[in-house]
C-alpha distance (Angstrom), angle and dihedral (degrees) to the residues before:
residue distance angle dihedral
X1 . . .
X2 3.58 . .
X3 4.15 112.7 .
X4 3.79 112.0 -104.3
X5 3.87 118.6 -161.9
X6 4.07 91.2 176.4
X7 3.97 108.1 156.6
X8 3.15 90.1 -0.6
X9 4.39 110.5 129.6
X10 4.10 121.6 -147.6
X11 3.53 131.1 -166.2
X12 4.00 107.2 -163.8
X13 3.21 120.6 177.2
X14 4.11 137.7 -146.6
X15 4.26 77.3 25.8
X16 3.87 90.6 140.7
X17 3.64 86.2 103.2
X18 4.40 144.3 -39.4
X19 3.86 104.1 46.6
X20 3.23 109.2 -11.0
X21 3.85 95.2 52.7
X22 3.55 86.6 60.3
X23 3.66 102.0 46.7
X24 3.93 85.3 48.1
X25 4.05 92.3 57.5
X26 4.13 90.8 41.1
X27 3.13 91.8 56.1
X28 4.30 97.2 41.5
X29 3.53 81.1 53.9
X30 3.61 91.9 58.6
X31 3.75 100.3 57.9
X32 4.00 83.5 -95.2
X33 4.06 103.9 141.6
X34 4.32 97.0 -140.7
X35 4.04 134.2 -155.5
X36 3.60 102.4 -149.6
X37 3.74 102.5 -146.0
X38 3.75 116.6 -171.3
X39 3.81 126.3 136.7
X40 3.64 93.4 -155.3
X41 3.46 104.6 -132.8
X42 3.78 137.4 143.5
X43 4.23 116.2 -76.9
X44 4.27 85.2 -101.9
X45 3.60 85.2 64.6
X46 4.22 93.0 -105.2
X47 4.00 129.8 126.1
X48 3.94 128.2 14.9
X49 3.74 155.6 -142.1
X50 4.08 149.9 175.8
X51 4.18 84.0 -136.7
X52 3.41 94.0 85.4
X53 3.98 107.9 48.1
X54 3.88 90.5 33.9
X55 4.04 92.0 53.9
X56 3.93 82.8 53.2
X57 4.07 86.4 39.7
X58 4.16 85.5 47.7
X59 3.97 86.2 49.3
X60 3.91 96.3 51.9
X61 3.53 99.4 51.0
X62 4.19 97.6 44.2
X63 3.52 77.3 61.2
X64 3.70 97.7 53.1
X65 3.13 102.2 -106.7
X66 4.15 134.5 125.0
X67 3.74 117.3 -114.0
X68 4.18 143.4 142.9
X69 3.54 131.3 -159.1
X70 3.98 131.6 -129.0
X71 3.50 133.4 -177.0
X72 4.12 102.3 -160.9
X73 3.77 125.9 142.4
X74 3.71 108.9 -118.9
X75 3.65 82.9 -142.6
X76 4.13 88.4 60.7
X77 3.60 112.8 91.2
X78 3.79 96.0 -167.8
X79 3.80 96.9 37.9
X80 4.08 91.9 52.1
X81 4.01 86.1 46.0
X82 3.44 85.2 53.7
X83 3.84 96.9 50.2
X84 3.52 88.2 49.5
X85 4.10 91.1 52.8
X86 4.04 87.3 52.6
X87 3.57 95.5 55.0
X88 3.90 96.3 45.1
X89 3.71 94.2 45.8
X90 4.33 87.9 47.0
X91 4.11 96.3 42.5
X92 3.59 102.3 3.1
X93 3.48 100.4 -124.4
X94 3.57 157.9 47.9
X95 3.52 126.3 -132.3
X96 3.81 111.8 160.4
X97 3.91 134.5 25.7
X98 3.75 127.5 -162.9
X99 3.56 117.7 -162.7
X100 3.99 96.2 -161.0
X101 4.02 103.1 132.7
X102 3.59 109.6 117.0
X103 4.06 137.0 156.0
X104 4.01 123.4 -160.8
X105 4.05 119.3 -141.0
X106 3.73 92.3 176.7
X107 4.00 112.8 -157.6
X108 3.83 140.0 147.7
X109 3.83 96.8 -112.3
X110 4.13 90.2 -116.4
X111 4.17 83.3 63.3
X112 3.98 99.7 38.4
X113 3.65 116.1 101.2
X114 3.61 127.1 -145.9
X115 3.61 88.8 -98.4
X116 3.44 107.9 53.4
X117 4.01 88.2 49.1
X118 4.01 86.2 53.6
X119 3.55 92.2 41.8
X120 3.63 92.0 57.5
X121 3.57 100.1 38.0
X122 4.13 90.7 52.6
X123 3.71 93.1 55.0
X124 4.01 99.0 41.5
X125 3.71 103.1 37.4
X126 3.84 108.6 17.0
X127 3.64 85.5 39.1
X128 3.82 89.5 66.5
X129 3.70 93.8 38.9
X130 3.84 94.5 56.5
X131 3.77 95.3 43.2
X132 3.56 92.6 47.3
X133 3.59 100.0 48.8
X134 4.03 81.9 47.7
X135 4.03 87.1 70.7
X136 4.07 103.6 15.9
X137 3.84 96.6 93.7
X138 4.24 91.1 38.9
X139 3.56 78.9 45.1
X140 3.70 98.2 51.0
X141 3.65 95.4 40.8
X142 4.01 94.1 58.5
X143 3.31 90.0 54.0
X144 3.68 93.0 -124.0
X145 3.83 139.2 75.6
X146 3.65 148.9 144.5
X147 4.36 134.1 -155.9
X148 3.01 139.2 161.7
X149 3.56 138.3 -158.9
X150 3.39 135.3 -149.2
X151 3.98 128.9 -124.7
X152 3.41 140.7 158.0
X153 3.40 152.6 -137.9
X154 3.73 91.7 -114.3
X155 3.72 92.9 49.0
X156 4.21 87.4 53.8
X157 3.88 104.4 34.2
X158 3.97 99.3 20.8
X159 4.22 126.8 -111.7
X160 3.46 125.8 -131.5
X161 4.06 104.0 -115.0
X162 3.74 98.9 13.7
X163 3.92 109.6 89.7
X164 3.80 94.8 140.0
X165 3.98 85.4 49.1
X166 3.06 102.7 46.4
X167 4.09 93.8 42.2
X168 3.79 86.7 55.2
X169 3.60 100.4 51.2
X170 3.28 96.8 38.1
X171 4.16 86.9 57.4
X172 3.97 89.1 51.6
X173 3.78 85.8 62.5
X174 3.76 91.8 51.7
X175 4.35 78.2 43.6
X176 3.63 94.9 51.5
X177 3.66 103.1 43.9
X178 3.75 94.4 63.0
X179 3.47 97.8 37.8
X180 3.45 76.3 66.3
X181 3.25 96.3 54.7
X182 3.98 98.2 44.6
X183 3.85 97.1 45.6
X184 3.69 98.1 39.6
X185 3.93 92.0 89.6
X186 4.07 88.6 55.5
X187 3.79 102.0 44.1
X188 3.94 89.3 -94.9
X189 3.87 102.7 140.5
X190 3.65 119.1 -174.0
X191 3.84 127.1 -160.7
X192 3.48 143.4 168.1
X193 3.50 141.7 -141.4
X194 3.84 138.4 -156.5
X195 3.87 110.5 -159.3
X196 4.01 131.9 -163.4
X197 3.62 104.8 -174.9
X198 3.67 140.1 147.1
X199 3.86 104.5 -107.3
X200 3.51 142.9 136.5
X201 3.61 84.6 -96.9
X202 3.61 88.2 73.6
X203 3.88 113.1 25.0
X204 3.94 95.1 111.4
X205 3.87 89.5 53.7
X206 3.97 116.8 102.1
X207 4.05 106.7 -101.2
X208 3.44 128.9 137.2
X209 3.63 117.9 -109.3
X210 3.74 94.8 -122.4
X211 3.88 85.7 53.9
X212 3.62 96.6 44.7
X213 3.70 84.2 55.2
X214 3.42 93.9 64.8
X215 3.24 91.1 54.8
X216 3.50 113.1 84.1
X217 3.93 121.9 151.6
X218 3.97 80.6 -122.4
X219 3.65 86.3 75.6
X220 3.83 88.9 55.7
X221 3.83 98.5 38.4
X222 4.24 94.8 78.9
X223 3.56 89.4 62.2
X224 3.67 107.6 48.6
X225 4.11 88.0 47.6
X226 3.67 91.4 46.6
X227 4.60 89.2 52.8
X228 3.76 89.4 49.0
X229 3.53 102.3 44.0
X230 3.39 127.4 96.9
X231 3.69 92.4 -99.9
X232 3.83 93.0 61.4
X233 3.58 129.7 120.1
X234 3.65 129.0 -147.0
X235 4.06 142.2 -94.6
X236 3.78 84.6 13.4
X237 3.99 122.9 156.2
X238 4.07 121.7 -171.3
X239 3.27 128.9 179.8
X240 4.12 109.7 -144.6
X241 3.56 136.5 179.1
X242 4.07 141.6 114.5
X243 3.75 91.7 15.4
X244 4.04 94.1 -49.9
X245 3.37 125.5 133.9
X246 4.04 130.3 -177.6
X247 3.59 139.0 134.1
X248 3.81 124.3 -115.5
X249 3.68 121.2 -139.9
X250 4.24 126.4 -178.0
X251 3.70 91.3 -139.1
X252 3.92 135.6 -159.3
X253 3.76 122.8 -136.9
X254 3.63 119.9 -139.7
X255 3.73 87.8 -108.5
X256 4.31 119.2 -178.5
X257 3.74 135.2 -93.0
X258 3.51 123.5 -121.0
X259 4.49 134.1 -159.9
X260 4.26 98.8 -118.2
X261 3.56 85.6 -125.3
X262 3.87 92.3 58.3
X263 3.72 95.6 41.7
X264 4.07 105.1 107.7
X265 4.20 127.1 136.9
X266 3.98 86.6 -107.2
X267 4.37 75.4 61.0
X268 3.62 96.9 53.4
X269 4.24 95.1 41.8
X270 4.12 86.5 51.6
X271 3.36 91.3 52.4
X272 4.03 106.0 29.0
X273 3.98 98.8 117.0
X274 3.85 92.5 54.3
X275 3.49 94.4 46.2
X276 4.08 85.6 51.3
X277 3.99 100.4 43.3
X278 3.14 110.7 120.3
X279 4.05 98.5 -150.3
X280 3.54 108.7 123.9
X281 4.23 101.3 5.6
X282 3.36 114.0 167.1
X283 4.12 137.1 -148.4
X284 4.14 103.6 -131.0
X285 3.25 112.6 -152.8
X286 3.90 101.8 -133.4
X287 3.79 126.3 9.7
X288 3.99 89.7 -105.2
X289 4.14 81.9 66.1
X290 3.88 84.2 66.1
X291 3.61 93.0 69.5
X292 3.54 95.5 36.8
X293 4.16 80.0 60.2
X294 4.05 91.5 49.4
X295 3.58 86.2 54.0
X296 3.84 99.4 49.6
X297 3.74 96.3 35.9
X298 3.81 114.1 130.2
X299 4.09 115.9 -106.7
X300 3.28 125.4 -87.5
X301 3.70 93.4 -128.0
């Protein structure tokens, strides 16, 4: 059965263009009714304009379909409130948020200053925090609502050259999970994604033209639709991009137990690759199932 998102109403932001422009038309052409959020600045974050959200705007309603355009700062607690207030008082509602916004202020971490870390940070992480808790409590109180974040590959494996990335998306996981958690009972899910698409977010990165071809945000869009539709579960991460598909997990190996009175450095260095194998990791559920694993893990012997 083919996905429906008819009265639904999005807010996506950083939909000016790359991936969010394209979830912002899949979902128009769904019946989805869409704020196209972009600031329309530079990839560092710098500058702005309307042109770019209302060209996507322009695109969604030659189409047919219902969409408005907004120029907050994710990092701008008042503007994003305000965004929100728009769209409420034009469809009465909001459904779905996608936190997609995101600058770059590539560095090796011995060249990054301060501010290009915080810079980076506010935009990725803090920009998801303030426009979520913009729509969590309208959320909560229809009984019904869908966001997702965004994270990264560089965020969960590490990138050479993007520490402030990588620390930010890497935080919206931690984010994500227990928004999961905390709007599960209300009909709140919370999901995640992990795009690799060609955008403008990565044209200075090293990949082949043939590869970068195959990299459309098209390949991406399928996934983010399908973990903010009404068919989507919760506390879910995929990685998607160039017609992959997988799920990405932080996992817990089944580790050892030790006595306290045995438990010294020399401990943990003579039994290091136990402790690491991976046969039989688990996924916990919450962080408090970490220390339930501690307490049941097998003895070091």
């Amino acid at each position: 059965m083919a996905l429906s998102f008819e009265n639904r109403v999005a807010i996506v932001t950083g939909a000016g263009g790359g991936l969010g422009r394209r979830y912002a038309l899949d979902l128009a052409a769904r019946g989805c009714r869409v704020v196209v959020n972009d600031l329309g600045g530079a990839r560092d974050g710098t500058g702005g304009s309307a042109s770019m959200a209302e060209s996507v705007v322009a695109e969604i309603k030659a189409a047919g379909g219902s969409a408005m355009a907004d120029t907050a700062s994710v990092t701008d607690a008042e503007a994003v409130e305000a965004m929100v207030a728009r769209a409420v008082d034009r469809w009465g509602r909001i459904d779905i948020l996608i936190n997609n916004a995101g600058i770059l202020r590539d560095r090796t971490f011995a060249k990054m200053t301060l501010d290009d870390f915080r810079a980076v940070l506010e935009v990725h992480l803090m920009g998801s925090v303030i426009c979520t808790k913009a729509v969590w409590e309208r959320m909560r109180a229809a009984g019904y609502g869908r966001v997702l974040m965004t994270t990264s590959s560089s965020g969960l494996f590490g990138n050479f050259g993007q520490a402030n990335y990588a620390a930010a998306k890497m935080a919206i996981v931690g984010l994500m999970k227990t928004l999961a958690l905390e709007g599960a009972k209300s009909g709140v899910h919370v999901n995640a994604i992990a795009p690799v698409a060609a955008t403008r977010m990565t044209e200075n990165l090293p990949i082949p033209a043939e590869i970068l071809a195959r990299l459309g945000p098209e390949t991406v869009s399928p996934a983010a639709l399908w973990l903010v539709s009404q068919e989507a579960p919760t506390g879910v991460m995929l990685a998607a991009g160039g017609g992959g598909l997988a799920a990405a997990h932080v996992t817990l190996t089944r580790g050892i137990s030790v006595a306290a009175d045995q438990l010294t450095p020399e401990t943990v260095a003579a039994h290091i690759d136990r402790i690491r194998d991976r046969d039989g990791e688990t996924v916990p559920e919450t962080g408090a199932a970490q220390l339930q694993g501690a307490l049941s893990a097998p003895a070091a012997g």
